[in-house]
Structures are given as structure tokens and as C-alpha cells.
C-alpha positions in Angstrom: -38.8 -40.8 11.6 -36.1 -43.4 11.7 -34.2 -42.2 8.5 -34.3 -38.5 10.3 -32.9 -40.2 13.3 -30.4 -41.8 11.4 -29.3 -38.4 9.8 -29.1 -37.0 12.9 -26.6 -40.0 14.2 -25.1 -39.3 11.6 -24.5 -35.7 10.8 -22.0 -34.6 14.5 -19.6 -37.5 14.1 -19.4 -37.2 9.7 -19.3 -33.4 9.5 -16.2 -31.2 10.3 -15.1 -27.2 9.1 -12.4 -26.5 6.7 -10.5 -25.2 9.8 -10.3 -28.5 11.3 -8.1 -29.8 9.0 -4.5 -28.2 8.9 -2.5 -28.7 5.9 0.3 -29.9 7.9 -1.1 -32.4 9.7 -2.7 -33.5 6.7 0.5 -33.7 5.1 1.8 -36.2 7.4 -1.4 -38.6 7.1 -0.9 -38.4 3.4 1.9 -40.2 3.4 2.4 -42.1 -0.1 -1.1 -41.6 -1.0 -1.4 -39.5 -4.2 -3.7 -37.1 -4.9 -5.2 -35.5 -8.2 -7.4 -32.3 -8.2 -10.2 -32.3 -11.1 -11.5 -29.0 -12.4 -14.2 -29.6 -15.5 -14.1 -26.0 -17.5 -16.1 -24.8 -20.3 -15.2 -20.8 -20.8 -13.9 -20.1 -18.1 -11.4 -18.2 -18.7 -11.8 -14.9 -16.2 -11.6 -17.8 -13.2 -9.7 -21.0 -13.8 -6.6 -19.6 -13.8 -7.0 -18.1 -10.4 -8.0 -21.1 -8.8 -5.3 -23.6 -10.9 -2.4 -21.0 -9.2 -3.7 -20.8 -5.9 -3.5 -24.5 -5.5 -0.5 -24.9 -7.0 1.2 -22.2 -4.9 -0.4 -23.1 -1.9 -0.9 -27.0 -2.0 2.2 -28.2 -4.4 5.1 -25.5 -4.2 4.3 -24.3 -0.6 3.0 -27.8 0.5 3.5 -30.7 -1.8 -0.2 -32.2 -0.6 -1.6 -32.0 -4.5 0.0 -34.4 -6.7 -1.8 -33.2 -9.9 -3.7 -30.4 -10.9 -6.0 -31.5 -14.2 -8.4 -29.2 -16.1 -10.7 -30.6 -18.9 -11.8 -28.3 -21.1 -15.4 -28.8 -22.1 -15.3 -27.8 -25.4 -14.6 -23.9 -24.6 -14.7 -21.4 -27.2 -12.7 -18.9 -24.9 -8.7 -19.1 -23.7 -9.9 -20.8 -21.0 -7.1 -23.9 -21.4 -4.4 -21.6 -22.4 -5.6 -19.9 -19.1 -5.2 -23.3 -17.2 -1.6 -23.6 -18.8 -0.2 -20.8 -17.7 -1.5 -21.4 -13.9 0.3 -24.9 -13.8 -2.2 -27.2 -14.8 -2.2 -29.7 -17.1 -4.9 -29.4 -19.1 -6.9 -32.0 -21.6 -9.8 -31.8 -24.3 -12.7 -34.0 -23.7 -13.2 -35.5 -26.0 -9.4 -36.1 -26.6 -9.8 -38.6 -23.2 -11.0 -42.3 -24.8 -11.5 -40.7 -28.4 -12.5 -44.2 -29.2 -15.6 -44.0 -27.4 -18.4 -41.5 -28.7 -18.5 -38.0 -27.8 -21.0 -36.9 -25.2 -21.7 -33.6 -23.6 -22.3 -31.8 -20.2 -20.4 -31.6 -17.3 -20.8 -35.2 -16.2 -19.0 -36.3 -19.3 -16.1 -33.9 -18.3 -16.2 -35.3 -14.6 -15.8 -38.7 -16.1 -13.3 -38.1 -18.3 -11.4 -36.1 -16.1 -11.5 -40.1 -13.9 -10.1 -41.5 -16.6 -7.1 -38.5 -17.1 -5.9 -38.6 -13.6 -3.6 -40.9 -12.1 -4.5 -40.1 -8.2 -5.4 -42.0 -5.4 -7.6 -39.4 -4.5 -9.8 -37.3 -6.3 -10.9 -33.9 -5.5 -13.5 -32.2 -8.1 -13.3 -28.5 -7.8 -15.4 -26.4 -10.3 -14.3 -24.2 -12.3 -16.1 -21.0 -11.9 -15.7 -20.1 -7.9 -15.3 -16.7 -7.3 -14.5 -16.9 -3.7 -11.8 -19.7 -4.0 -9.4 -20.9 -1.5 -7.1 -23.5 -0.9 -9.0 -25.0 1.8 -11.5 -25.9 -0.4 -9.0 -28.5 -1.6 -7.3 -29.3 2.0 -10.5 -29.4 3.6 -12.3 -31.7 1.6 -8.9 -34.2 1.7 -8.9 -34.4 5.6 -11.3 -36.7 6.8 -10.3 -39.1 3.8 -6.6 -38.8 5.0 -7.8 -38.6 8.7 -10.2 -42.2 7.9 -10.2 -45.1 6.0 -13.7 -45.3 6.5 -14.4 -42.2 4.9 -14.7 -42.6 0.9 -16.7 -40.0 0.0 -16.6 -35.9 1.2 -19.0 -33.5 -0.1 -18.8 -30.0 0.8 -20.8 -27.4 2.1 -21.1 -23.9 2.4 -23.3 -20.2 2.8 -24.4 -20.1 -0.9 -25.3 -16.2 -1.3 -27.4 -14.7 -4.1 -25.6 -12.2 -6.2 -28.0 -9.7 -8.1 -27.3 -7.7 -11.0 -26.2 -4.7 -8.4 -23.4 -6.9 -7.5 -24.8 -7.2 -3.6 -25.1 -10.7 -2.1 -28.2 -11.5 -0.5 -27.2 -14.4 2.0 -29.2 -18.1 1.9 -30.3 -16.9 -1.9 -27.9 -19.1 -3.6 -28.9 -22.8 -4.8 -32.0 -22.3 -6.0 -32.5 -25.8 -7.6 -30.8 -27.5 -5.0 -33.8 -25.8 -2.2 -36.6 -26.2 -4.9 -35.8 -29.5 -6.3 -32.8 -31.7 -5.4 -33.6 -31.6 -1.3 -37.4 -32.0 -1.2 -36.5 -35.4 -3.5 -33.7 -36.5 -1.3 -36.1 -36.0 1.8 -38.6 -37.9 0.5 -37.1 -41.3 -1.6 -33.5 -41.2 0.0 -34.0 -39.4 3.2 -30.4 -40.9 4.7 -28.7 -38.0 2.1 -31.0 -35.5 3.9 -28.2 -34.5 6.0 -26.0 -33.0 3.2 -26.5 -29.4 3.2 -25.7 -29.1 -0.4 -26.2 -32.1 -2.4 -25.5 -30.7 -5.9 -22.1 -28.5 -5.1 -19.6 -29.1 -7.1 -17.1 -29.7 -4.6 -16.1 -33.2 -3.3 -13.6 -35.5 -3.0 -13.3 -39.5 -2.9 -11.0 -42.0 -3.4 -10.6 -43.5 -7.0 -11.9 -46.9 -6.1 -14.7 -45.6 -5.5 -15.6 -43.7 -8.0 -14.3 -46.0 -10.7 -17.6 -48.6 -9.4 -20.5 -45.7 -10.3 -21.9 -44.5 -13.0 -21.9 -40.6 -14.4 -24.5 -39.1 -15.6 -23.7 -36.9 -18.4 -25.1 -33.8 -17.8 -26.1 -31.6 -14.6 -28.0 -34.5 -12.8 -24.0 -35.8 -12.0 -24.1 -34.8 -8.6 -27.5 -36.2 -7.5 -26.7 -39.8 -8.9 -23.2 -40.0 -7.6 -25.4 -39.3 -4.1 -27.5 -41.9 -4.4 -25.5 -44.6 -6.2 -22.5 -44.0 -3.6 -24.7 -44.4 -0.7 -26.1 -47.8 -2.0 -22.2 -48.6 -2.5 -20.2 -47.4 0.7 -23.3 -46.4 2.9 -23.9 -43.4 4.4 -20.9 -43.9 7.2 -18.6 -44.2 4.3 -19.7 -40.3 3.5 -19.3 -37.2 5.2 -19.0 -33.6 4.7 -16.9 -30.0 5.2 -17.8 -26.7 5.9 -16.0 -24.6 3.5 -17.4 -21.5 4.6 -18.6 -19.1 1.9 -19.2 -20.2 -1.7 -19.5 -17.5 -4.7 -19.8 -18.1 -8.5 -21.7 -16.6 -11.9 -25.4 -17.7 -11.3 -27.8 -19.3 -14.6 -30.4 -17.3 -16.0 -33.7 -18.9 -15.0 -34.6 -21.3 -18.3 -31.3 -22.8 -17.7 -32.6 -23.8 -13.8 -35.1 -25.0 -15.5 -33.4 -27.1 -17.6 -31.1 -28.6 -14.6 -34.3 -29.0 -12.4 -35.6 -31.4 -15.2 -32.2 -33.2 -15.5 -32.5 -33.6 -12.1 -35.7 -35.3 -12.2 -35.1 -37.6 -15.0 -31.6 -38.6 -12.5 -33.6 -39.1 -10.0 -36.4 -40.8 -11.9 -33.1 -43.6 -13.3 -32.5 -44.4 -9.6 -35.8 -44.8 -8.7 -36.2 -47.7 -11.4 -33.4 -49.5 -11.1 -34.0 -50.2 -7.2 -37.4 -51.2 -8.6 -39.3 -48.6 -6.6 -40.9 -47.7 -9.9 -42.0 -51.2 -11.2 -45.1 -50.9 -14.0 -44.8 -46.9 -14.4 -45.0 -44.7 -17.6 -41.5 -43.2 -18.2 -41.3 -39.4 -17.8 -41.3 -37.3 -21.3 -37.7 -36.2 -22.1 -38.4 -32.4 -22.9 -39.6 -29.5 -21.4 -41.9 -26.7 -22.8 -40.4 -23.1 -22.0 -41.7 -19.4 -22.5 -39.6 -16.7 -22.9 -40.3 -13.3 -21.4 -42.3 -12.0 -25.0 -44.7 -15.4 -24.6 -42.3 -17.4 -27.3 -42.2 -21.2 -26.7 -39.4 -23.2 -26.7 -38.8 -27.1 -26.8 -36.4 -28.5 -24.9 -34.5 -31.7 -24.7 -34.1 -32.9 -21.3 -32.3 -36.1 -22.1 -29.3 -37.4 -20.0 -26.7 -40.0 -21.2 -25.0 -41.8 -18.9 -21.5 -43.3 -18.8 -20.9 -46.4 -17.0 -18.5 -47.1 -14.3 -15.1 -46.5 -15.0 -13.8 -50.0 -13.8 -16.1 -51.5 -16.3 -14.8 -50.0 -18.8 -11.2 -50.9 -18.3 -11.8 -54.2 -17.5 -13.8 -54.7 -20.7 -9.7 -53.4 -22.3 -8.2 -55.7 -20.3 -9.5 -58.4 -21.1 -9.7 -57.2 -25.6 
């Protein structure tokens, strides 16, 4: 009861719309600091270079409020960089970003790499498959970090619709991992982060201090341990979120849920141990048994890497 009090305390004063935050006024707040927006891609080609020219139209040439606009190809097998080039962005492999470290995979490594490519202040994550894209996804997330220096961290949140093979959007169906798995975890070991209406979006922004001092999780469990390891860094006044309205994009097939669910789980597990809340126990298997539709079995690997906190790393350079 006191954590939901707490969220509730919380959630008025730390959560704002999109349409709060004009890009002029946010322009002026900017002032001198810079900011770099982050798009992880892996075939996307039919969307990324929608979303790279909108911002650069909107929030460089129009407004200069976007310092950089980065895309880091994930190992695509489409024209999604050449895409990404011809929008404006600059665009880098990933596994061209500290070649002298050992490739890893998923889109945590690209989020992390993407850290270490960018040069701003500020860094806003956008993904790279949004199908109802606009600039305020950008502007909006920026403002309360421009508006606060308390604020280090903004998550977003939206109406998350379902869309079915006939192409017609069933509203509240979207986020099905998030509702099944990601929020009834949250509620019950970090209840503080209950208030975040959708913890594993892939929109946010934060400033690169911050995120230089956590840890990435390689593959789709990112978003949950960048919750709960921010929150023991900055607390939860040092977070807040935006209301970017309506968010659209290609849903997974149901065995690849499945597989996020159990990333999400062994994320969630990681946290759990290393604030000692888990002292004595058995360590969860790392794969997952799945049948297809014809009663086939499949074996899964579950495993998540994880890459360690940015500033680490270059300080460990620093000092070679």
C-alpha cells in the first residue's frame, strides 16, 4: 500500500502529454545542450527512412532542436542503411562501434552501441519500426529533461492498438508481453515502476550521464533492466513519462513473444539477485521448449548477455 501510494504521488507531478511541450519553447531551454536521437534498425527498410526525414525536416532544418540523427544497423540483410542515408542520418554497423570488443546480438547490443556512437548530451531512443511516427515523439520526450534538471530519465507512453491480419486496429490489444509479463513483475518486486504505463516501449530519452552508469542487456529484456537499474540510480523522481498519443508498428508472431517473455524473466531474475532478494536459489534454466502449430518441438535459447556500463568501459581506456 505504501509503494501504490508512492506511485500515485508520483504519477500527476512526473507525467505530461506530447502537447505540453512546444518545440519552441523547448528550443529556448535547450540552449547549448546537445542532443543525439538513436534509432537501432535491423530490416527496416519500408520505415526508417520515414521516420529519419521527418525528424530531420521537422526537428533539424525547420527547428535545429536535434543535433544528430544516428541509425545502427543491426546486421540487416535489407537496404535498410542505404534507406537511413538517403533520409539524413548517419548511419553505423554494429559491430563496426568498439570492433575490439566481441560481437554480441539483439537489440540491447545496438542500443549500447548506439551510446557509444553518439556524441549528445541527450539521448533519445526511437525504434525503428513505428508506423504512426511523428515528430513529437522526439520533442515530447525532450521536454521535461530540458524543462528539469531533475528529470534524467523519460519514458513514453501511448494507446498501443492491435493490428490483425485484416489490417483493423483493435484498441488496448497492443503490448501483449508488456500486460502478461513485464507489469505483473514490476507490480510485484518493484512496485515504484508500477506507474509507467508502458515499461517496455521503445521510446525514451535520458541524459548521457546517466546512461553511461547502467548496464544493457543485450537482447529484448533492455528495457526492463534499464527500469529497474535507473530507478536504484536516480530514483523514481529522477523519472517521468509522456503521452505520445497513439503508437503503431509490425507485431511478432507468438513463439517470438514467447521468447521475449522469457528474456524478460531471466532480466528480471539478474536484478532480483544482485539486490540479494534471491540469496540460496536455483538459477532459472536458459531455454525454453516450444510447439509449433503441427505439434513440432523446438529448443530455444533464452540466454541474455549483458554489456556493462558505458563509463566503465571508457575509463578502463583511459587509464590503458
Amino acid at each position: 500500500m505504501r509503494a501504490l501510494a508512492r506511485v500515485q504521488e508520483w504519477y500527476g507531478p512526473h507525467t505530461s502529454t506530447a502537447a505540453e511541450w512546444p518545440v519552441d519553447a523547448l528550443l529556448t531551454a535547450k540552449g547549448k545542450t546537445t542532443v543525439s536521437v538513436v534509432l537501432p534498425a535491423r530490416d527496416e527498410e519500408s520505415t526508417v527512412g520515414d521516420i529519419v526525414g521527418v525528424i530531420r525536416r521537422e526537428l533539424v532544418e525547420r527547428t535545429p532542436l536535434v543535433d544528430e540523427i544516428l541509425v545502427v544497423d543491426s546486421n540487416s540483410t535489407d537496404a535498410t542503411a542505404e534507406r537511413a542515408r538517403e533520409a539524413g542520418a548517419h548511419v553505423v554497423a554494429q559491430n563496426e562501434v568498439l570492433s575490439h570488443l566481441p560481437p554480441l546480438t539483439g537489440k540491447g547490443e545496438a542500443l549500447w552501441k548506439g551510446l557509444a556512437a553518439s556524441k549528445g548530451d541527450i539521448v533519445v531512443y526511437i525504434d525503428a519500426d513505428l508506423r504512426s511516427f511523428g515528430a513529437h515523439y522526439v520533442s515530447g520526450l525532450l521536454g521535461p529533461l530540458l524543462a528539469d534538471t531533475g528529470t534524467h530519465f523519460v519514458k513514453a507512453t501511448y494507446e498501443r492498438p492491435y493490428l490483425g491480419s485484416d489490417g483493423i486496429a483493435q484498441q488496448g490489444g497492443g503490448g501483449r508481453v508488456t500486460e502478461l509479463v513485464a507489469r505483473p513483475l514490476l507490480n510485484m518486486f518493484w512496485p515504484e515502476l508500477a506507474g509507467f504505463g508502458q515499461p517496455l516501449g521503445g521510446e525514451y530519452a535520458a541524459r548521457r550521464q546517466v546512461l553511461e552508469r547502467v548496464p544493457y542487456v543485450t537482447e529484448y529484456g533492455v528495457e526492463f533492466g534499464l527500469l529497474v537499474d535507473l530507478l536504484r540510480l536516480i530514483g523514481l523522481d529522477g523519472m517521468a513519462q509522456v503521452d505520445l498519443g497513439r503508437r503503431t508498428h509490425a507485431h511478432q508472431p507468438l513463439p517470438a513473444l514467447g521468447r521475449m517473455a522469457g528474456q524478460i524473466l531471466l532480466t528480471a531474475w539478474s536484478r532480483l539477485e544482485r539486490q540479494g532478494r534471491v540469496l540460496g536459489s536455483e538459477s532459472p534454466a536458459r531455454t525454453l521448449l516450444q510447439f509449433g502449430f503441427g505439434g513440432q518441438a523446438d529448443l530455444v535459447d533464452l540466454s541474455v548477455a549483458e554489456r556493462p556500463p558505458l563509463a566503465s568501459l571508457l575509463l578502463e581506456e583511459d587509464v590503458a
